[in-house]
C-alpha positions as CSV (number, residue, x, y, z in Angstrom):
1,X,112.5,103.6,94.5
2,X,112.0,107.0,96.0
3,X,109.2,107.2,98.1
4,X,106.5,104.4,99.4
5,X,103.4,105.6,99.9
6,X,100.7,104.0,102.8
7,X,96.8,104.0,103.5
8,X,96.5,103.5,107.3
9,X,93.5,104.4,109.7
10,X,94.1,107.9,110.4
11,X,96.7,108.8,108.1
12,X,98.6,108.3,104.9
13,X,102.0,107.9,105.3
14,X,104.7,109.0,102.3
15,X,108.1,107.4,103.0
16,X,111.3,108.7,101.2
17,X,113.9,105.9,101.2
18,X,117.0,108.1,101.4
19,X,115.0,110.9,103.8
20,X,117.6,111.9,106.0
21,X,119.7,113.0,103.0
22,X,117.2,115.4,102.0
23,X,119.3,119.3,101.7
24,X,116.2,120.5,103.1
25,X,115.1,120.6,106.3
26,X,111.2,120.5,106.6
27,X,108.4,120.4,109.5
28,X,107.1,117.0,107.2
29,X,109.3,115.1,108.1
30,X,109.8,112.4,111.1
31,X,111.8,109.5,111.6
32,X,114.6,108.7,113.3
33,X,116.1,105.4,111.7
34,X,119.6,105.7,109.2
35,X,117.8,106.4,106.1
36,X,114.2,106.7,106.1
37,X,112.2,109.6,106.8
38,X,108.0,110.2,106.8
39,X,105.5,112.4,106.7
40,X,101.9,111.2,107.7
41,X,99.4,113.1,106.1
42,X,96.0,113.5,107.8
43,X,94.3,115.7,105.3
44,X,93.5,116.4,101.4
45,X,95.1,119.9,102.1
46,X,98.2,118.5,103.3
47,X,98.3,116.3,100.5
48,X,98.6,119.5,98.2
49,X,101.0,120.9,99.8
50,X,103.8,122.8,98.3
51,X,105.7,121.3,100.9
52,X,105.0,118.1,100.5
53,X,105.9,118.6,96.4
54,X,109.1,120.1,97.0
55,X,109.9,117.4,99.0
56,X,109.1,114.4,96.8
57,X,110.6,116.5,93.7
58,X,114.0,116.8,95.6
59,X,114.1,113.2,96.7
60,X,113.4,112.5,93.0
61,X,116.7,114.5,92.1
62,X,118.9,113.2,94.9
63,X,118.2,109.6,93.7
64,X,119.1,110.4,90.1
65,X,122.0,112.4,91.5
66,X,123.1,108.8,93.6
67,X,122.3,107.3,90.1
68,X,124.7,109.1,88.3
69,X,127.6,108.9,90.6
70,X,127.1,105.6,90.9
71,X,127.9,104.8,87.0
C-alpha cells in the first residue's frame, strides 16, 4: 500500500505510508510519527493539485523502488 485515503468532516485526508521518506520536501505534508506523513485537503482545488500528484506519483516510485531492493 502507498497512500490511504479518508472522508472526515472538514477535510479529506491522503496518508502516504512511507511519507517521511519522500526526496521531496512539500508544504502538503504534516505528520510527525516514524513513517507516516498527511495532507488534509479541504478543497476540490487542492485535490487537483500538481502538488498533491507529484506527491502521490513519487511515493508510488519509492515503494516500487523498496520493492525491488527487497527481492
Amino acid at each position: 500500500m502507498v497512500v490511504l485515503v479518508g472522508a472526515f468532516t472538514h477535510h479529506v485526508g491522503v496518508e502516504f505510508w512511507r511519507g517521511s521518506s519522500l526526496f521531496i520536501s512539500h508544504d502538503l505534508l504534516e505528520g510527525t510519527v516514524k513513517n507516516l506523513r498527511h495532507a488534509k485537503l479541504r478543497s476540490v482545488a487542492e485535490t487537483r493539485a500538481p502538488a498533491l500528484a507529484s506527491l502521490v506519483h513519487d511515493a508510488i516510485h519509492l515503494d516500487a523502488d523498496l520493492e525491488k531492493r527487497a527481492r
